[in-house]
C-alpha positions in Angstrom: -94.5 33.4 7.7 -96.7 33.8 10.5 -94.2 36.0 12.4 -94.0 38.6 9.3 -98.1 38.7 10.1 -98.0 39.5 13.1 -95.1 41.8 13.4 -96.8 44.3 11.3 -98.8 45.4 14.1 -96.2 46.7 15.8 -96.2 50.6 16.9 -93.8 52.8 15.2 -92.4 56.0 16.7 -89.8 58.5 15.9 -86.5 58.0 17.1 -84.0 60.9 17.5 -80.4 60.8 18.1 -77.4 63.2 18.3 -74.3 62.4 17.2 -71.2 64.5 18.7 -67.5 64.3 17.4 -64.8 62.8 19.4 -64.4 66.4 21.5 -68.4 66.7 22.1 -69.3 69.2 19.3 -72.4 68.4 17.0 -71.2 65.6 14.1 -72.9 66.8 10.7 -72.9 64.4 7.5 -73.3 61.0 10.1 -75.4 58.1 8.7 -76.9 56.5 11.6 -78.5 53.0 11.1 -81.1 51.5 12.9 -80.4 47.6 12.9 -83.0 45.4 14.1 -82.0 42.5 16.5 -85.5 40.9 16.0 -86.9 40.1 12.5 -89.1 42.9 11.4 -91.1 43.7 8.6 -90.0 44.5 5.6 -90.6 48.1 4.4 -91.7 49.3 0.8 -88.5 50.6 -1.2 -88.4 54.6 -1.2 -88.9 56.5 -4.1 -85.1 57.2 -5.8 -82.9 59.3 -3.9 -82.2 62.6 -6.0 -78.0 63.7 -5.5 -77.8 67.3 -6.9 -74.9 68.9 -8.2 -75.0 72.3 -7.6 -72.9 75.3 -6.5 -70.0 73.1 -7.6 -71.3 70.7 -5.2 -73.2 67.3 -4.6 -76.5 67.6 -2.4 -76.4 66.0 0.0 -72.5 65.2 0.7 -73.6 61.7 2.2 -77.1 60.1 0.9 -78.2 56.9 2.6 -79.7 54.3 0.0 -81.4 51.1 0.9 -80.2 47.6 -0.7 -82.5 47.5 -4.2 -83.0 51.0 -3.8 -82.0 53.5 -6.3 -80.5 57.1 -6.9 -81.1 59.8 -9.7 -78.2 62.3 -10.5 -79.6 65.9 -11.4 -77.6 68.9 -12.4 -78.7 72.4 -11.2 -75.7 74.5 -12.3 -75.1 75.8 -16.0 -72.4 74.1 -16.7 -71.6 70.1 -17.9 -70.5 67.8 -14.6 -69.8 64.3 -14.7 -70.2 61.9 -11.9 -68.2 58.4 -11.4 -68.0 55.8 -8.6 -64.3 56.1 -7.1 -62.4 54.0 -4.1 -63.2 55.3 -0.8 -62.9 56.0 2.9 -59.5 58.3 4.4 -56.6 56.0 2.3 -58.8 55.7 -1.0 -58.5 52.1 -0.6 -62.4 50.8 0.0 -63.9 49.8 -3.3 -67.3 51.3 -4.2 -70.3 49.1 -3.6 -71.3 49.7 -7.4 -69.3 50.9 -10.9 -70.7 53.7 -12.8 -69.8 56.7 -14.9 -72.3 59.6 -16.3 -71.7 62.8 -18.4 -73.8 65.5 -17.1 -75.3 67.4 -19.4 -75.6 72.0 -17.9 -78.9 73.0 -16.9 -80.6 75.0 -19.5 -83.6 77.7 -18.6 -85.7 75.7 -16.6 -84.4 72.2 -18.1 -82.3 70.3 -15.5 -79.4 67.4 -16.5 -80.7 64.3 -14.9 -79.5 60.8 -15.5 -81.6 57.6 -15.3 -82.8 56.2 -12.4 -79.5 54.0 -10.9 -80.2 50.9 -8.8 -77.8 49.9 -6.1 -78.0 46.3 -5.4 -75.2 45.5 -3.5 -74.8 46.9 0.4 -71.2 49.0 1.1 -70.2 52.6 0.0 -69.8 54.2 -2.5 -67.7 57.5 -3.0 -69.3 59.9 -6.1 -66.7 62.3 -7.7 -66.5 65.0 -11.2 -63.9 64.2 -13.4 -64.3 68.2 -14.4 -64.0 69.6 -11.4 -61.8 67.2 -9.1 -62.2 68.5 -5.5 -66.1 67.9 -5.6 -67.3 64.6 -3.4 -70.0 63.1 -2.1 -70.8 59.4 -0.6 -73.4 56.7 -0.9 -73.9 54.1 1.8 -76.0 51.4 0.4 -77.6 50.1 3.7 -78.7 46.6 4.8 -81.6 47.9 7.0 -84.4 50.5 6.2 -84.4 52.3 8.7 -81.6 55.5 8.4 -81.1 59.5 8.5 -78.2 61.6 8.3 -77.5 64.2 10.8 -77.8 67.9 9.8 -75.2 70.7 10.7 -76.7 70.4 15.0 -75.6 66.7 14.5 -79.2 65.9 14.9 -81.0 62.3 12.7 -84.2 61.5 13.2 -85.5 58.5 12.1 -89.3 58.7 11.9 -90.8 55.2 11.5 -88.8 53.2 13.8 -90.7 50.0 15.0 -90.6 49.8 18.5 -88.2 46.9 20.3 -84.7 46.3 20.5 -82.5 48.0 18.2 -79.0 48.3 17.6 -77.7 51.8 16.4 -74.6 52.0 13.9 -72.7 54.9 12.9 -70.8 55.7 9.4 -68.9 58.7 8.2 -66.7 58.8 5.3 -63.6 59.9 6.8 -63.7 57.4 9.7 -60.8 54.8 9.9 -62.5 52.2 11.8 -66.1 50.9 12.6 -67.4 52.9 14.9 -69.0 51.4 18.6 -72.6 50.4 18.1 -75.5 51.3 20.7 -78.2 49.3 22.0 -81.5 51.0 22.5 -85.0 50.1 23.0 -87.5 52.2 20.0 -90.7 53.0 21.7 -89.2 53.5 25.2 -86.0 55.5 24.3 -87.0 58.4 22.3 -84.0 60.0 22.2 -80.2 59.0 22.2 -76.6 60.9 22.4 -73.7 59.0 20.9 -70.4 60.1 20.2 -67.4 59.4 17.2 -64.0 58.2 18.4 -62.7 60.6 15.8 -63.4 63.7 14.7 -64.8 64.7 10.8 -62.9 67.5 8.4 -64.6 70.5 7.8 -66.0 71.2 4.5 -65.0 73.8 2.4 -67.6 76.7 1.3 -69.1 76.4 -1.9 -67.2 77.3 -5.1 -68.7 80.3 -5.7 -72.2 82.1 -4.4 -75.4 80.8 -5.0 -76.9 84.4 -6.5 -73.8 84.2 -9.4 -75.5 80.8 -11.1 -79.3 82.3 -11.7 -80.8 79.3 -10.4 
């Protein structure tokens, strides 16, 4: 107890770090998780991470989601989805972290379909799919520790409240086969990291169909 008192005090600073596929060229879509090797305070849950179906699409493709945090499905285009937990990872043969199925009702005028808010409990993956429209995808990782981002399209995360000391830096993509290598680092003296996939991550398709054709 007294260590969780005096921890607080601890300086925070923004950590960023570039993740590049196996042949150097910016990763996008690459949860990267800051892991603690000290005990650190614990951090207030987030407010619930909104997953958007739009353009034929979920937004983002992968969401990071802490253990007893929670997610909210919205539907931006004007037409019924649905969205379902489904096996993971390359084969299809992970399990999803948590079991769930929703009808999603078309956006109408200004009215969006939104489902409750859905608490994930349970660390692991989950993969998010449409039974009416079969090649959209997306992917939750339900994470352990609470500090995470998700690289954009330059493979660039930054992960803004990082309490300074010795960390260890994981790395998670949906179509990797294997754990990736984990990184050591120092938050507060290392602002800024490179790390690199032993594999290298599919291109997305373009959306379905442009955005000026749904009136949103």
């Amino acid at each position: 107890m007294l260590a969780a008192l005096v921890l607080p005090a601890a300086q925070a600073a923004p950590l960023q770090v570039t993740v590049l596929n196996a042949e150097g060229k910016p990763a996008a879509d690459v949860a990267v998780l800051l892991q603690p090797t000290a005990a650190w305070p614990q951090q207030a849950l987030p407010e619930p991470q909104p997953i958007t179906q739009q353009y034929t699409r979920f937004v983002p493709f992968v969401s990071v989601v802490p253990v007893g945090g929670a997610v909210k499905f919205v539907n931006r285009d004007r037409f019924d989805h649905h969205v379902r937990s489904q096996p993971g990872g390359p084969l299809g043969n992970v399990p999803p972290a948590k079991q769930f199925e929703f009808r999603m009702a078309a956006m109408l005028g200004s009215r969006l379909g939104a489902t409750p808010e859905l608490k994930l409990d349970v660390p692991g993956t989950i993969t998010i799919g449409c039974h009416l429209h079969g090649s959209m995808r997306g992917h939750i990782f339900v994470s352990t520790t609470p500090w995470y981002a998700v690289t954009d399209d330059k493979g660039v995360a930054t992960i803004p409240n990082a309490p300074d000391g010795q960390a260890e830096v994981r790395l998670w993509h949906p179509d990797q086969l294997s754990e990736q290598a984990r990184t050591q680092v120092q938050v507060g003296t290392t602002p800024k990291l490179e790390v690199k996939l032993n594999f290298n991550p599919r291109r997305r398709p373009p959306p379905a169909a442009a955005p000026d054709n749904y009136g949103i």
